[in-house]
C-alpha positions, 0 to 999 in steps of 0.5 A: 327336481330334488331326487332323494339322496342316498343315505342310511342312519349311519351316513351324514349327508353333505351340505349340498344334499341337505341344502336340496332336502330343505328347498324341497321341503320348503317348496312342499310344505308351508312351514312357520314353525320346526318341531325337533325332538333331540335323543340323548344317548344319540345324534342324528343328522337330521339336526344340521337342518336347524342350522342357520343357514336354513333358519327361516322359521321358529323352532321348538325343541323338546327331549323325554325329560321336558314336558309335552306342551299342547301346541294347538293353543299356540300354533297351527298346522303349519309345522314339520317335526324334525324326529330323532329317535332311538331303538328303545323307547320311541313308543313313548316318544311318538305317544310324548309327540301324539299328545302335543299335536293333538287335533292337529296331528297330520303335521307332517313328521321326518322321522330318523332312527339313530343307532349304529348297532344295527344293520340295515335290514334291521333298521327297516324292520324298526321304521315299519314298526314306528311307521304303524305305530304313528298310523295306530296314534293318528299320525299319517304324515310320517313316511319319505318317497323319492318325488314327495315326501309328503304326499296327500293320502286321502287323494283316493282311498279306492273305496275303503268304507267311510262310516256315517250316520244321520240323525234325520233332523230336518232339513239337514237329513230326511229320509224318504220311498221313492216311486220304485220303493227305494230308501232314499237319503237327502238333505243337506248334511246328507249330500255333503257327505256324501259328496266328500265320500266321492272325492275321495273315492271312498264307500259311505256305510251307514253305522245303524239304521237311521231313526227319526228323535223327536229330542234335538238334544237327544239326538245330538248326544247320541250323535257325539257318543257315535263319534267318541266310541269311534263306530262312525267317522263323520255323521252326516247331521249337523249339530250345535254346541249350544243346544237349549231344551227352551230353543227346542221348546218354543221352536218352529212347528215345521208341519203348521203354520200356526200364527198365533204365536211368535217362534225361534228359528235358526238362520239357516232353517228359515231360508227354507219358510222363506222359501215356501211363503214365496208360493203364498198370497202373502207371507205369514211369517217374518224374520226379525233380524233385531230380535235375536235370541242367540246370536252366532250359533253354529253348526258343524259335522261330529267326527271323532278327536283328531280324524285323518279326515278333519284337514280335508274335511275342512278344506271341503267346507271351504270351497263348497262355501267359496263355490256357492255349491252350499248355499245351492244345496240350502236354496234346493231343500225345499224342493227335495223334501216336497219331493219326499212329500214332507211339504207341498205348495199349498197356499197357506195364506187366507184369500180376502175376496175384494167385492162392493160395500153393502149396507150390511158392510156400513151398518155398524157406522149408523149405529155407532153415530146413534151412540154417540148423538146419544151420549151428547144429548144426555151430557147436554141434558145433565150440563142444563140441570146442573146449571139451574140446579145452582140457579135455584140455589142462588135464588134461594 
């Protein structure tokens, strides 16, 4: 096991110790690409791990007098930035640094401070100012332990409050009274949410008080305004970027099942009808997978620019995908909003009654070979006239 050496800004560790911080931090991370901020009044040891010995991996290198290119469009997560900072201006340097990584800001940082005018206990001072700086700048991942360098820091938030809020579109949110009186929450949106709240040990508030929009798109504005003010964390609703007012306009009545018209639907809101039609005598409506309005719409979770929770977020959605647990949670919602009331089973379907033929039932066929015995007799009588009209003439 790798035990942290001991060493301060002023010592430069030995081969061997830099060799066992690199193995570790290769067996810790996953690392394609070293990102090396160099000072340039100052050197730090730090840059001996770009060495070639070590040289597994792509490096970029960047100093205050080089621009700050956005590294997301390139490259991914999967990167350690190798930090060398000096006392004086490292405010600029970690906001330089916040720019480039921005949306992919818990790339993991090994930060050194490089100065030999200052004691130890001053030095300490400085990192916990550029350690809360990094948090104020979205950048957790910039600390050292002894055992872990990195470790996961939303593994248990010990119940700090994680801020939602639903914007009651069904079937992704609804809302409901439960037979005691109870405001009770569901959906799906709703229970993936709040399921990730649990794995982190987290406390779910609601921003406002959850009000039904009869506008999609309003709904979905208001939901990314909450987002960009930062008065929520993750909104338990899902939206789409590609919100039409005709799509809204021509959409499925949820309450009726009209047949006079055809309607556009979302993918994932018909497994909900298909779902109910299955209680009827016969379906009332299909899915036309040929005739697609707009194909590849999807849906997602508003939560504000470079979130601490957007890795983990996405790690979650994965495995509930991988698991099957939601798709379980789209096949039950039908069932919880008939629990809510907001649907029933009620066979929607006209019932045809199968009975003998009456005369009554064969009347019209009568009447139709009348018809047609009828229309034969004049041709045949207009078909006669005509010839002995020109008989008449030829004679003549």
């Amino acid at each position: 096991m790798w035990k942290e050496p001991e060493i301060n800004a002023n010592n430069w560790p030995s081969a061997d110790q830099l060799s066992g911080l690199w193995v570790h931090l290769m067996g810790e991370l996953s690392i394609r690409t070293l990102l090396y901020y160099q000072a340039a009044k100052c050197r730090c040891w730090i840059e001996q791990l770009l060495s070639e010995n070590n040289m597994t991996t792509s490096t970029l290198v960047f100093d205050k007098d080089s621009g700050a290119p956005y590294l997301k469009s390139q490259h991914n997560v999967e990167m350690l930035g190798l930090i060398c900072l000096e006392a004086d201006g490292f405010e600029i340097v970690l906001s330089t640094l916040s720019v480039m990584l921005n949306q992919m800001r818990e790339v993991p940082l090994l930060i050194q401070i490089c100065t030999k005018d200052l004691t130890q206990p001053e030095i300490e001072g400085l990192a916990t100012q550029i350690l809360r700086r990094c948090q104020e700048l979205l950048m957790p991942n910039a600390y050292r332990s002894n055992l872990t360098l990195y470790p996961t820091q939303l593994d248990n938030l010990y119940g700090h409050v994680l801020r939602t809020q639903p914007d009651l579109a069904q079937p992704y949110t609804f809302m409901y009274r439960d037979g005691k009186g109870k405001l009770v929450i569901s959906g799906v949106a709703w229970h993936l949410v709040k399921e990730f709240a649990r794995q982190l040990n987290a406390s779910l508030q609601l921003s406002f008080e959850p009000t039904a929009s009869k506008s999609v798109v309003k709904s979905y504005y208001t939901i990314i305004q909450h987002a960009r003010n930062r008065t929520i964390d993750i909104s338990s609703s899902f939206i789409s970027p590609h919100y039409d007012r005709n799509l809204q306009l021509f959409s499925y009545p949820r309450d009726s099942f009209n047949v006079s018209f055809g309607y556009t639907v979302f993918s994932l809101k018909w497994r909900i009808y298909a779902e109910l039609q299955k209680y009827f005598k016969h379906p009332l409506f299909r899915y036309d997978k040929d005739l697609c309005i707009r194909q590849l719409s999807l849906q997602s979770l508003a939560y504000q620019e470079n979130s601490i929770y957007r890795h983990e977020l996405n790690i979650y959605i994965l495995r509930l995908r991988q698991s099957g647990v939601l798709l379980y949670w789209y096949h039950n919602s039908l069932y919880d909003m008939i629990r809510a009331g907001y649907y029933s089973l009620k066979d929607f379907s006209q019932l045809f009654e199968a009975r003998s033929l009456t005369w009554n039932d064969c009347n019209f066929i009568g009447v139709l070979y009348a018809y047609a015995i009828g229309i034969s007799l004049l041709v045949f009588v207009l078909e006669l006239l005509v010839y002995y009209i020109k008989v008449c003439l030829y004679l003549i």
